[in-house]
C-alpha positions in Angstrom: -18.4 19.2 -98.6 -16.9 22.1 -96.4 -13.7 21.5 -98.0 -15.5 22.1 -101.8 -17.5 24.8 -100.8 -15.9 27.0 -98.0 -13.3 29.5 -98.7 -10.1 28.4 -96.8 -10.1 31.6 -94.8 -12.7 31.3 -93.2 -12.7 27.0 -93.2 -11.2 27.0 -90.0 -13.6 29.1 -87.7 -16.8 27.0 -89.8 -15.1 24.0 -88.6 -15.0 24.9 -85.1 -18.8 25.7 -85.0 -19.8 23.0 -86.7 -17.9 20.1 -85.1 -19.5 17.3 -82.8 -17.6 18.1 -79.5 -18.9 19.9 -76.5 -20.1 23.4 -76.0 -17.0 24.3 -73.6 -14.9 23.1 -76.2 -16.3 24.8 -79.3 -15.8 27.8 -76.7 -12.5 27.2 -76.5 -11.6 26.7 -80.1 -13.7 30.0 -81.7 -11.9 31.5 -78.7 -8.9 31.2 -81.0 -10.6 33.5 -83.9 -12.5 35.8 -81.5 -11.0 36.4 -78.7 -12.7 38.3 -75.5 -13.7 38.2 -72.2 -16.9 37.3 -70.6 -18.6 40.5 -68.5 -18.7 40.0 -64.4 -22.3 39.3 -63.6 -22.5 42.2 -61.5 -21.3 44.6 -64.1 -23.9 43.0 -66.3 -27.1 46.0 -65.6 -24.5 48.5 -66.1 -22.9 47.0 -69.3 -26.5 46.5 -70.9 -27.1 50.1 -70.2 -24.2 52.1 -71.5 -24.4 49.6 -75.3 -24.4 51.5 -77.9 -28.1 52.4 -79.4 -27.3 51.0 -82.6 -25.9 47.6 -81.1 -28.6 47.4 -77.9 -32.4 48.5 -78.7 -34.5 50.8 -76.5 -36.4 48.0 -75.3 -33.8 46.0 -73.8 -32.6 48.8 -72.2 -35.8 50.1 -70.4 -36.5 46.2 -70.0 -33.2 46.2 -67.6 -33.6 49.5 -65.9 -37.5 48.0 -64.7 -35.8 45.2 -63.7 -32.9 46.7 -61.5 -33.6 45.8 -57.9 -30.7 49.0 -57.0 -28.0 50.9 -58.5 -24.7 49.3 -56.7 -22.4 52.3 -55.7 -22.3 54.4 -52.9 -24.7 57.1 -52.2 -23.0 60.4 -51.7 
């Protein structure tokens, strides 16, 4: 059906989603088509925070900054 349907540029990254193998592995294959790193944990407050407005909403921003047990850095 995929092969009827689908467009054949985009046939390849469909496939990857959509196969029956594990989660690590699907990983690894879309990893192919969109390539990127995962963020450290602890730079994970700070990333959330400085998003973009228009990719991040206001919410999830002030729902991290109530969450924030400290700011990491040293105080001058």
């Amino acid at each position: 059906m995929i092969d009827i349907v689908i467009d054949d540029s985009i046939k390849a990254k469909l496939v990857s989603l959509v196969d029956v193998v594990s989660d690590e592995e699907k990983l690894k294959n879309l990893h192919q088509f969109f390539p990127g790193e995962v963020p450290q944990y602890d730079r994970l407050i700070e990333d959330i925070l400085n998003r973009d407005y228009n990719v991040m909403s206001i919410w999830a921003k002030a729902f991290t900054l109530r969450h924030m047990t400290s700011i990491p850095g040293e105080i001058p």
